[in-house]
C-alpha positions as CSV (number, residue, x, y, z in Angstrom):
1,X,-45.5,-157.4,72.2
2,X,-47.4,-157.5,75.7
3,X,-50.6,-157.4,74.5
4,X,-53.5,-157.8,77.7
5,X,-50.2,-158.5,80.4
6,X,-50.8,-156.7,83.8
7,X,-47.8,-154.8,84.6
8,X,-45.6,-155.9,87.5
9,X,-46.8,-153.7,89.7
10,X,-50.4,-153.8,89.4
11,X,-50.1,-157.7,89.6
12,X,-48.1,-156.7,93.1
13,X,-50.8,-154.6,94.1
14,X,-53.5,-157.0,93.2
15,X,-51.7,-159.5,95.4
16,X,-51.2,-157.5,98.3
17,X,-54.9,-156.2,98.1
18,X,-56.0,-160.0,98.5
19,X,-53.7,-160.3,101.1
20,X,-55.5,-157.5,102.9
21,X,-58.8,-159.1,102.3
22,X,-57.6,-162.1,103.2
23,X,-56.7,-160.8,106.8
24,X,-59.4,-158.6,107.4
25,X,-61.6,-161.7,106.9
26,X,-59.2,-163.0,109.4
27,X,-60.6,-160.6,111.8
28,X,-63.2,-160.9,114.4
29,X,-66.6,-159.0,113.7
30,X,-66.3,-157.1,116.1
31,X,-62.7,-155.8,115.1
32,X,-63.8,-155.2,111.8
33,X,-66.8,-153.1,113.1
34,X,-64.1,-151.1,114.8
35,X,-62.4,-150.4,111.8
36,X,-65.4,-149.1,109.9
37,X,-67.3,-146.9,112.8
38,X,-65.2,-144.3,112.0
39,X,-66.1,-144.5,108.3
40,X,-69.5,-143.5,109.2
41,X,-68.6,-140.6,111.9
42,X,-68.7,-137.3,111.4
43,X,-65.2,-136.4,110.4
44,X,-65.6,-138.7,107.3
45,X,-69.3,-138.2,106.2
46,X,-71.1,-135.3,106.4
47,X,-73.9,-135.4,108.6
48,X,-77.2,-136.9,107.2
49,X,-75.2,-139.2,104.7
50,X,-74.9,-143.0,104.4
51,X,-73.0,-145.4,102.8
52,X,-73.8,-148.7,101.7
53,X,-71.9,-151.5,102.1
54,X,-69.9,-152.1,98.8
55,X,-68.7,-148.4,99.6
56,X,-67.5,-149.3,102.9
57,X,-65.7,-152.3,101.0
58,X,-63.8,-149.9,98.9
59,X,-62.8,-147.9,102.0
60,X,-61.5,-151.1,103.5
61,X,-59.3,-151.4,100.2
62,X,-58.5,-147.7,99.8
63,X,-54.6,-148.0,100.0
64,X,-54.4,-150.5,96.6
65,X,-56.1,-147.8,94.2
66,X,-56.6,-149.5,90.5
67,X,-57.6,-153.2,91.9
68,X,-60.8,-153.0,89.9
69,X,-64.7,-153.6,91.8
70,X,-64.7,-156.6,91.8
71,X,-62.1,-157.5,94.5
72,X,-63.7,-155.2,97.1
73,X,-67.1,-157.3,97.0
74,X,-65.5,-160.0,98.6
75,X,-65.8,-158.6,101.9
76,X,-69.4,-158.1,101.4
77,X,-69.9,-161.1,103.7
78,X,-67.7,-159.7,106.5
79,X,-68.7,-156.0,106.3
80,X,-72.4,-157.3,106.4
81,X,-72.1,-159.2,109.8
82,X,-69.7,-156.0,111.4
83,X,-72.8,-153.6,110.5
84,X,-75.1,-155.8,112.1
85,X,-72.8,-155.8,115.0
86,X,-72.7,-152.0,115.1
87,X,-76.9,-151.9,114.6
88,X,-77.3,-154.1,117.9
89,X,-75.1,-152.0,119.7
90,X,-76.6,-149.2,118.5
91,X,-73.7,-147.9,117.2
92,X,-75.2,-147.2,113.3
93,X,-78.8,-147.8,111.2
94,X,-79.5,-148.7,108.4
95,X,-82.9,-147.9,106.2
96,X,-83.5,-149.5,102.6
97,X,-83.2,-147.9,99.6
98,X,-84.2,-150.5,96.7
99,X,-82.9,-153.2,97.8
100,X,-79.9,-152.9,99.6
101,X,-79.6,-151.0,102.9
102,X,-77.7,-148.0,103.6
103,X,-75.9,-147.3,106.7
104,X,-75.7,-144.5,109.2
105,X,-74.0,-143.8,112.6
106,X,-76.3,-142.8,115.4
107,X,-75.7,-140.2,118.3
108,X,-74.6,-142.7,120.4
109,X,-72.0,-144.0,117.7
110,X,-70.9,-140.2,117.5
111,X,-70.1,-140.2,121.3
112,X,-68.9,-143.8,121.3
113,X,-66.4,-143.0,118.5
114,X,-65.4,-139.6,120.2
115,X,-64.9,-141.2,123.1
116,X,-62.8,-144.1,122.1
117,X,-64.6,-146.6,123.6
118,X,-65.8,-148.5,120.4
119,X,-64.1,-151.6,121.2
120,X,-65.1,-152.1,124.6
121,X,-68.9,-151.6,123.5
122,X,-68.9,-154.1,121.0
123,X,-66.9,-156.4,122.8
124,X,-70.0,-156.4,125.3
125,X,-73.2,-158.5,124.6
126,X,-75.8,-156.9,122.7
């Protein structure tokens, strides 16, 4: 009897969700705040919303459903320093709520990210 064993395939999709953390820690901030603008546009949040950062985690991990919440929170770190990035560029804000901020694009991240021209704005300095 297999009592408390993962099954094969969550342990492969366990694995292969910390090999995606792995390389999007890999990644330069600025890469990963590429990635998560459009998160925060308005074809994925409605306008007025926000997200805080252990949400944006999970969207990071999306494609390995079932991992758990705990997995996810290891790109706090990263996802922290990319929003930061975004703030200086003024890309996104953020505004506290308790004690953990929430983030929001800007107008400026709305035209940036319609226009395509993310990368090229954050690779210039702030």
């Amino acid at each position: 009897m297999r009592l408390f064993r993962k099954s094969e395939e969550k342990v492969a999709r366990q694995a292969a969700a910390e090999a995606e953390i792995k390389r999007l820690k890999s990644l330069s901030t600025p890469e990963l705040a590429v990635i998560l603008l459009p998160r925060l546009g308005p074809e994925a949040l409605e306008s007025g919303h926000s997200l805080r950062v252990q949400q944006l985690c999970e969207y990071l991990l999306r494609d390995f459903p079932g991992i758990g919440q705990t997995l996810p929170l290891q790109l706090m770190g990263v996802v922290r320093r990319a929003l930061e990035r975004l703030e200086e560029a003024d890309l996104v804000s953020s505004f506290a709520i308790s004690r953990s901020p929430v983030w929001s694009i800007t107008d400026l991240g709305v035209s940036v990210l319609a226009e395509g021209t993310a990368a090229q704005r954050l690779a210039a300095p702030s």
